[in-house]
N, C-alpha and C positions, 0 to 999 in steps of 0.2 A: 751347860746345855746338855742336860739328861733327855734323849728321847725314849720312847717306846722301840725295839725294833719286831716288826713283824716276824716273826718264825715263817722260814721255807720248809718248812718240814710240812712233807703232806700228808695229814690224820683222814682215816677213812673208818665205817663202820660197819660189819660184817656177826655173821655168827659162827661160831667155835663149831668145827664139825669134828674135833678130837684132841682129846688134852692126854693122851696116852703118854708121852714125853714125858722126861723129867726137865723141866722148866721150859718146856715149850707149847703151844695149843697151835693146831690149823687153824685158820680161820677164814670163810668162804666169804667173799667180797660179791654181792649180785649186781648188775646195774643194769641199765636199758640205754640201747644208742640206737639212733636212728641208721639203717643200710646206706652208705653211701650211693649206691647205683638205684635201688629200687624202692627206697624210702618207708619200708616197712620196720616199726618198731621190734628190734629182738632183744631176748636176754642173752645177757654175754656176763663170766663170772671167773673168778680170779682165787686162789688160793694162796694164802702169802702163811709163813713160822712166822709166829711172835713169841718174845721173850717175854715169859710170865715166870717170875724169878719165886712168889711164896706157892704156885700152884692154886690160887684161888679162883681163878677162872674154869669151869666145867663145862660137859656138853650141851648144846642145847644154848647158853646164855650168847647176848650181843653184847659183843666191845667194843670199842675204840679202837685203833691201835695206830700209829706214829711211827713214822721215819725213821730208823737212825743209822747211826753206821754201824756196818756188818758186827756181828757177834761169830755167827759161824761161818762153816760156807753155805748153808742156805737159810738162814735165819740173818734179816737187816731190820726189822718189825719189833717195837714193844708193846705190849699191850698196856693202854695208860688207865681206862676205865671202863668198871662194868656203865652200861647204859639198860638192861634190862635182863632178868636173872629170869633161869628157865623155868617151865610152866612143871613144876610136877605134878604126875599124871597119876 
């Protein structure tokens, strides 16, 4: 009885606002939630470290990045996938 198990790990997808680190990039998470009290749509936006261990991710691209357990103390984030590489201008 082999099942599938679901992953708790919660992946979100953001864009890299700095890869200045050595194996780490910020990465700016945007979302939209409704105001509790007066029901006007805002942006509200989240910066999380993710471990980017060859440095292939740069400024400007969107990644994935995924849960994991702490690496530093403020790095618990890995980046698993580009999903769209920056526009050079």
């Amino acid at each position: 009885m082999t099942e599938a198990k679901t992953s708790l790990k919660r992946t979100v997808t953001g864009k890299v606002v700095s890869d200045k680190r050595a194996k780490t990039v910020t990465v700016l998470i945007e979302r939209r939630v409704k105001h509790e009290l007066y029901g006007k749509i805002v942006g509200k936006s989240s910066k999380y470290h993710a471990h980017d261990e060859t440095g292939q991710y740069k400024l400007g691209d969107i990644i994935e990045i995924t849960e994991s357990k702490p690496i530093s103390k403020t790095k618990n984030w890995i980046a698993t996938r580009l999903v769209q590489k920056a526009a050079t201008v």
